[in-house]
N, C-alpha and C positions, 0 to 999 in steps of 0.2 A: 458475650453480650455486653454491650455497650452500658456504661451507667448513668455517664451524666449525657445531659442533653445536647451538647456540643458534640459529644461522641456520638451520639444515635445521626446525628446532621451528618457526620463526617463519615458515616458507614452507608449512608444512604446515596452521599455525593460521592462516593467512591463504585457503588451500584451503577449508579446510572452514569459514570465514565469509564466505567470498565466495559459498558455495554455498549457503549458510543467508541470506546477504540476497537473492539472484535470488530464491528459492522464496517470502520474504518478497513482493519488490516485487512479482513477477507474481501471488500471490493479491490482492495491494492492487488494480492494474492489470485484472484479471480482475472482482472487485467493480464496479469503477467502469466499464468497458463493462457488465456485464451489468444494471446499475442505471440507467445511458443507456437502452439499449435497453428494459429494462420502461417505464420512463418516457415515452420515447417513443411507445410502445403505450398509454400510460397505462394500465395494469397497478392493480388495489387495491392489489398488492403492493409499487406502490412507496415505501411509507412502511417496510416492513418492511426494503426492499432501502437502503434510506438507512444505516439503525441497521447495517445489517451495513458499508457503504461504512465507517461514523465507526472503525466497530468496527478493520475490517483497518488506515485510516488511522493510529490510533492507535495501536493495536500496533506498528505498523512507526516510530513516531516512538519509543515506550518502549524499544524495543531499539535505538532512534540507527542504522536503515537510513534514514531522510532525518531531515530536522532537524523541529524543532517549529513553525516558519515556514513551509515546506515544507506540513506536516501543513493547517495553518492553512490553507495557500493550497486546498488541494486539498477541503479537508472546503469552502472556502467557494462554490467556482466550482459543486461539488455541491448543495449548499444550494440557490443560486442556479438552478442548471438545474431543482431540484425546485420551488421557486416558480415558477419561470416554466409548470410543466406545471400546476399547479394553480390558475393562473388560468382 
């Protein structure tokens, strides 16, 4: 428990940014199966479902919920799976 009242602010702003990066990761997480799975199907729409994958990836790096290395890694293995369906 928190005592001073700086600490109750800082437990509170830690709340509701912990809650604000889950909502983050799982739409990022959410993209990238659902852009697997078109892909897999090979879907026309997975070049559309890519752009949306870079999109969430990115955002989630701009607000520093993973690192930009991270971003990097994740936008590349995607890439990577998208090439490999388009051969």
């Amino acid at each position: 428990m928190p005592i001073t009242k700086s600490a109750t602010k800082a437990a509170k702003r830690s709340l509701i940014f912990q809650k604000r990066n889950n909502e983050f990761k799982l739409r990022m997480k959410m993209a990238i199966k659902k852009f697997l799975k078109s892909a897999s199907k090979w879907d026309t729409l997975a070049k559309e479902e890519l752009s949306n994958v870079y999109k969430f990836i990115d955002k989630c790096a701009k607000v520093w919920v993973i690192k930009k290395n991270t971003a990097a890694r994740k936008k590349s293995r995607v890439a990577k799976a998208f090439a490999k369906i388009q051969k």
